[in-house]
C-alpha positions as CSV (number, residue, x, y, z in Angstrom):
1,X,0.0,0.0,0.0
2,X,3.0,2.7,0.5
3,X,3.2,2.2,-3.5
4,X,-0.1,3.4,-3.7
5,X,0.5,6.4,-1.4
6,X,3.3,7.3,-3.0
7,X,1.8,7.1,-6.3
8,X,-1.3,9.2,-5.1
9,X,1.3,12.2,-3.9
10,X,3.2,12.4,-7.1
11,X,0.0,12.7,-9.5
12,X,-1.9,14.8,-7.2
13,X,1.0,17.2,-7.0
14,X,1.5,16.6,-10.7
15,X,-2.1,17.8,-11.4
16,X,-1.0,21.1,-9.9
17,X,2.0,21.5,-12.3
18,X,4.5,20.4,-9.0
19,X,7.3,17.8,-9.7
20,X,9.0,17.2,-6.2
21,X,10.7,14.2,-4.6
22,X,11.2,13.5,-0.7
23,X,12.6,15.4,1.0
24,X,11.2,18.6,-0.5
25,X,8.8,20.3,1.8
26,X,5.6,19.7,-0.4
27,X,6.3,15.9,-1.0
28,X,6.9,15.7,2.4
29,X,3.7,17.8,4.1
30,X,1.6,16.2,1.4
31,X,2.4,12.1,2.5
32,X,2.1,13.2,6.4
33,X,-1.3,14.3,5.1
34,X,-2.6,11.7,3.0
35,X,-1.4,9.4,6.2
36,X,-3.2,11.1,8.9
37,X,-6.3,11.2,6.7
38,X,-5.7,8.2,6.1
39,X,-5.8,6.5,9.3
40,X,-8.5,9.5,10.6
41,X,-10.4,7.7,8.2
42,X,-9.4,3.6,8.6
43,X,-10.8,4.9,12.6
44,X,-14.3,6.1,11.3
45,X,-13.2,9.9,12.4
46,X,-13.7,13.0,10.4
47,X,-11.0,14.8,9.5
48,X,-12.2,18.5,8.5
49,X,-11.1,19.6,5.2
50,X,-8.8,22.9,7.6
51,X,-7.4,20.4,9.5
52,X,-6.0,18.9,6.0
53,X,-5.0,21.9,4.9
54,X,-3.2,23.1,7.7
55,X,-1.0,20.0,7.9
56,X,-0.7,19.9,3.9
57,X,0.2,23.7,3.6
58,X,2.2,23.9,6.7
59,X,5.5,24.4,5.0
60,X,3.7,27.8,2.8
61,X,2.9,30.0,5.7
62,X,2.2,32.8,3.2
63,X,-0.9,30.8,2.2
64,X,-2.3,30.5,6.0
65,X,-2.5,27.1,6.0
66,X,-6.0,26.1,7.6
67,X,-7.7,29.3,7.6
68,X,-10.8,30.1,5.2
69,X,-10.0,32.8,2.3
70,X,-11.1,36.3,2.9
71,X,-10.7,36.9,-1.0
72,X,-12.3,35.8,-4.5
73,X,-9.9,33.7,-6.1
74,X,-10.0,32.8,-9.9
75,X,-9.7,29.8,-11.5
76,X,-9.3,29.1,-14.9
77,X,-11.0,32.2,-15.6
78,X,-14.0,31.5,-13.0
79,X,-14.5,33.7,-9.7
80,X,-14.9,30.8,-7.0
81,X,-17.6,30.7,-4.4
82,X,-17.0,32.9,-1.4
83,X,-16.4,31.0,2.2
84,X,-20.0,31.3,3.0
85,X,-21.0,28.0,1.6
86,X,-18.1,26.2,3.7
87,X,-20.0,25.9,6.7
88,X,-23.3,24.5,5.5
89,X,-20.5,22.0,3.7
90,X,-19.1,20.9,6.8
91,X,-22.1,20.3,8.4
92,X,-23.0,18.1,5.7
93,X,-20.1,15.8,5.8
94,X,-20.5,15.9,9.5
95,X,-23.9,14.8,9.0
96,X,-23.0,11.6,6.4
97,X,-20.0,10.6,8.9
98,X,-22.9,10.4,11.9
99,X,-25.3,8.5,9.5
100,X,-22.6,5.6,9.5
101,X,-24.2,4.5,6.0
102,X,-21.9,4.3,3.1
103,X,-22.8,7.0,0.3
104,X,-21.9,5.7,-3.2
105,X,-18.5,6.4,-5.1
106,X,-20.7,8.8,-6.9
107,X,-21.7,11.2,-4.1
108,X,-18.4,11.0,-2.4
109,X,-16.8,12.9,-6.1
110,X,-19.9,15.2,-5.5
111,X,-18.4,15.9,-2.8
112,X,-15.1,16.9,-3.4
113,X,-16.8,18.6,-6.7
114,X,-18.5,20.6,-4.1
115,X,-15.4,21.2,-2.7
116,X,-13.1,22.5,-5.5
117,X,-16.2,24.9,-6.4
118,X,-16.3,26.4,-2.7
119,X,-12.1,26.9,-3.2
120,X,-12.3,27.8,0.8
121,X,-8.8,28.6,0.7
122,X,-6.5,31.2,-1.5
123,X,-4.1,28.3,-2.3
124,X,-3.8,23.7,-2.0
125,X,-7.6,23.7,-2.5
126,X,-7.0,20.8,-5.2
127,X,-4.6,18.7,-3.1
128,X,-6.5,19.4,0.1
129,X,-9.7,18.3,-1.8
130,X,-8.1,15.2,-3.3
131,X,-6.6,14.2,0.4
132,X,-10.5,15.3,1.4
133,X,-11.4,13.0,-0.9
134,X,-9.4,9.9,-0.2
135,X,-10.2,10.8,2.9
136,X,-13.8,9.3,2.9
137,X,-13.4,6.7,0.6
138,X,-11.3,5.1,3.3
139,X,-13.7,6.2,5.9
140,X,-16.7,5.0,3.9
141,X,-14.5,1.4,3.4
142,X,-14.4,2.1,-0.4
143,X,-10.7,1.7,-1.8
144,X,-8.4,4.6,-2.3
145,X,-8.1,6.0,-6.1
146,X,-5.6,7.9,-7.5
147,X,-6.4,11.1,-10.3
148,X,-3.9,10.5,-12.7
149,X,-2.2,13.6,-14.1
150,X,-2.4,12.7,-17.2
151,X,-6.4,12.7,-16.8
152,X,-6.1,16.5,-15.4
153,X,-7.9,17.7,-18.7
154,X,-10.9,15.3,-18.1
155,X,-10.9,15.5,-14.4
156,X,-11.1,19.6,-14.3
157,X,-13.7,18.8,-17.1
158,X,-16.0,16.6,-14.8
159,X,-15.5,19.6,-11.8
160,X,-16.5,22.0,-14.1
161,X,-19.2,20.0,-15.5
162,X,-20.9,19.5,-12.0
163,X,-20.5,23.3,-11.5
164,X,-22.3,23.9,-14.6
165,X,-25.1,21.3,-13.1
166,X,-25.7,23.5,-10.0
C-alpha cells in the first residue's frame, strides 16, 4: 500500500504543475497528510477539510495554512464561491460521517466537486480536496483511487461539469 500512497502524492502534486521528490517540503507535508487522513479515516473519524490543509500547507505560511480565504480567487478564468458555503458543507459531511451508512463512489466525487467549487482557501484547495477526498473513501471502506495527471484535462472537465449542473 506505500506504492499506492506514493503514487497518489506524485499525480496529485503533478495535477497542480508540481514535480518534487522527498525530501522537499511539499512531498513531504503532502504524505504526512494523505497518512493522517488516512488512518483518521481507517478509525471512522472525520478529518475537517482545515485540518488537511493546515498540515498539507504547513510548510507555505504565506498561504495561512488552515484558515478560510477572505478573498475571490480565480480559477481558470472563474470567480470561485465565497467562504459562506463552507460551513453549511461541513455540516453536511459531518452529517453523512454520523449516518454511519456508506454514500456511493458517486456522491463521495460530488463531494469533493463541491469542494473544488467552494475553493475555501487562497491556495492547495486541489490537493486538500483530493486528500478530502481519499479521505472518505477510506472512511466510507471504499478503496483509495488515485487522479492521474495525465487525466487532469478530463478531471477539471468533470469539476466544471458539475459546477455547470448546480
Amino acid at each position: 500500500m506505500p506504492e499506492d500512497y506514493a503514487r497518489f502524492v506524485r499525480e496529485s502534486n503533478a495535477i497542480e504543475n508540481i514535480h518534487v521528490d522527498p525530501p522537499h517540503p511539499l512531498w513531504t507535508d503532502h504524505m504526512e497528510t494523505l497518512l493522517l487522513a488516512v488512518r483518521f479515516g481507517e478509525y471512522g473519524n472525520l478529518l475537517e477539510p482545515t485540518a488537511i490543509h493546515r498540515k498539507l500547507m504547513a510548510s507555505q505560511p504565506e498561504v495561512f495554512p488552515g484558515e478560510l480565504r477572505q478573498v475571490h480567487v480565480r480559477v481558470g478564468g472563474d470567480v470561485k464561491m465565497l467562504r459562506v458555503e463552507y460551513p453549511r458543507y461541513v455540516e453536511r459531511l459531518h452529517t453523512l460521517v454520523a449516518k454511519r451508512e456508506a454514500p456511493s463512489e458517486g456522491a463521495l466525487f460530488d463531494l469533493h466537486h463541491e469542494f473544488e467549487w467552494i475553493h475555501p482557501f487562497i491556495d492547495g484547495n486541489g490537493r486538500t480536496g483530493r486528500i478530502l477526498w481519499a479521505h472518505l473513501r477510506v472512511l466510507f471502506r471504499y478503496p483509495l483511487e488515485i487522479i492521474e495527471s495525465a487525466e487532469r484535462h478530463a478531471y477539471y472537465e468533470a469539476i466544471r461539469q458539475w459546477e455547470a449542473g448546480r
